[in-house]
N, C-alpha and C positions, 0 to 999 in steps of 0.2 A: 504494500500500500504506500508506502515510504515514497516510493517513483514514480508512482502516480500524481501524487501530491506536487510534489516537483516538477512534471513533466508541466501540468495543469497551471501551475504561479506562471512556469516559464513561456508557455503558449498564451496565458492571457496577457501577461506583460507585453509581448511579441504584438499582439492585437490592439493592446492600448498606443503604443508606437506607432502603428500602423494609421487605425484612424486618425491618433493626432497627426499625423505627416499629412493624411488628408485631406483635412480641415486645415490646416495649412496654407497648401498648397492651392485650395479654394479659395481664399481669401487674400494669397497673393493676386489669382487669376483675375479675380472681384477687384481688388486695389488697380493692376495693370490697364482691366476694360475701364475703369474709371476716368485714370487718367490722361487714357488716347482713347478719347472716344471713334468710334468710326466717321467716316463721313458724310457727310448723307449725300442723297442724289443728288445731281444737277441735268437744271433741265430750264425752260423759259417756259411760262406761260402765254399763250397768244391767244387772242380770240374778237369775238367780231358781236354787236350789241346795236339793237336797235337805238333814233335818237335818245329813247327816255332814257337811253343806261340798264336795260332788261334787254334780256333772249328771245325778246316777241318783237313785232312790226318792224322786220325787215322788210326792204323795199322788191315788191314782186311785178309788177306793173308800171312800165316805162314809157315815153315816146322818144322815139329815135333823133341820137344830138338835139334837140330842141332847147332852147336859153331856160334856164328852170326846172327842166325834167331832169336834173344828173339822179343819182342814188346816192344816197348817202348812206353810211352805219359807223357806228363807232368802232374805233378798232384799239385791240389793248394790247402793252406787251410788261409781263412783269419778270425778270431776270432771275431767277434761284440759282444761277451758274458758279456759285461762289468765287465770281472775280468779278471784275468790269467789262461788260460786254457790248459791240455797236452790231446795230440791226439795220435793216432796211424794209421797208413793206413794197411791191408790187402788184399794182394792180392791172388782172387783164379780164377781156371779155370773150370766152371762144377762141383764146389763143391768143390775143390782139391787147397789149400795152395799152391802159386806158388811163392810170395815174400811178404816180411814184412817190412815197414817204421818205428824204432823206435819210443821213444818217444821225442814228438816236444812239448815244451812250448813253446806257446803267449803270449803274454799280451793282453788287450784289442786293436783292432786296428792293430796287429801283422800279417804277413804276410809271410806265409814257400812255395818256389815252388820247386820242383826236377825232376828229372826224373827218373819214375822209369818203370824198365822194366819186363815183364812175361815169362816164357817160355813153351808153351805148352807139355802136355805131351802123349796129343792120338790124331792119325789122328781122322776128321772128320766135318764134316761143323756146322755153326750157334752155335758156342762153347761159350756160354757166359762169359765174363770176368768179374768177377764185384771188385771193389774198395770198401772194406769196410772202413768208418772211427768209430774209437771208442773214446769215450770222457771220462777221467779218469774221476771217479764219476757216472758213467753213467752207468748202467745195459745194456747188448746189443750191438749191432752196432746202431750208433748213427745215420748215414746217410750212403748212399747204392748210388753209381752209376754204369753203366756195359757199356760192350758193347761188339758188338758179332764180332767174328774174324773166318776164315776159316783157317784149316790147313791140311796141306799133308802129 
């Protein structure tokens, strides 16, 4: 019984080590993720608003170039890229350059809204509009929204 005894202090000792190096080593892990947090995404938000500043009454119903009929929406671009970032907006109609937003610096957390307007140039219905944004640095249109308008 004697070695039993022994075997038993010396296996739960062996155990109390153990988990305490565990709990340890958790709490380094837990200190480390603290202190380098990750990063978080980056990305830009962009997007397109009727005048009142809402997701409704965009312009669906045009009359072709006419002084007055342009379309307008608001258009937004808010920077999460964690740097300083310059954009540009494009606008075409059917493929066709119809207005252009300079260049907008942000900074990270930076936030551009305007309005800006298009003006069709051929009758015809389901004429798609689309909002190119392009991100200096960036090869391409960066992000792409549209949307389809009828004109007379």
């Amino acid at each position: 019984m004697g070695i039993k005894v022994k075997f038993e202090r010396i296996w739960g000792g062996v155990l109390s080590i153990i988990l305490a190096l565990a709990i340890l080593g958790a709490l380094g892990m837990l200190g480390f993720t603290i202190a380098n947090p990750k990063a978080g995404e980056k990305f830009t938000e962009f997007y397109i608003l009727g005048l009142d500043g809402k997701a409704i009454d965009y312009p669906e119903g045009l009359m072709v170039g006419e002084e007055g009929e342009e379309g307008e929406v608001m258009v937004g671009i808010i920077n999460w890229e964690q740097e300083q970032a310059t954009y540009r907006v494009e606008v075409t109609i059917e493929g066709v350059k119809s207005n252009e937003v300079g260049m907008v610096t942000l900074g990270d957390g930076g936030k551009w809204e305007g309005v800006v307007g298009f003006v069709p140039g051929r009758v015809g219905d389901n004429q798609k509009v689309e909002f190119l944004l392009y991100k200096q640095g960036w090869d391409g249109v960066y992000q792409r929204l549209h949307l389809w308008v009828d004109v007379q």
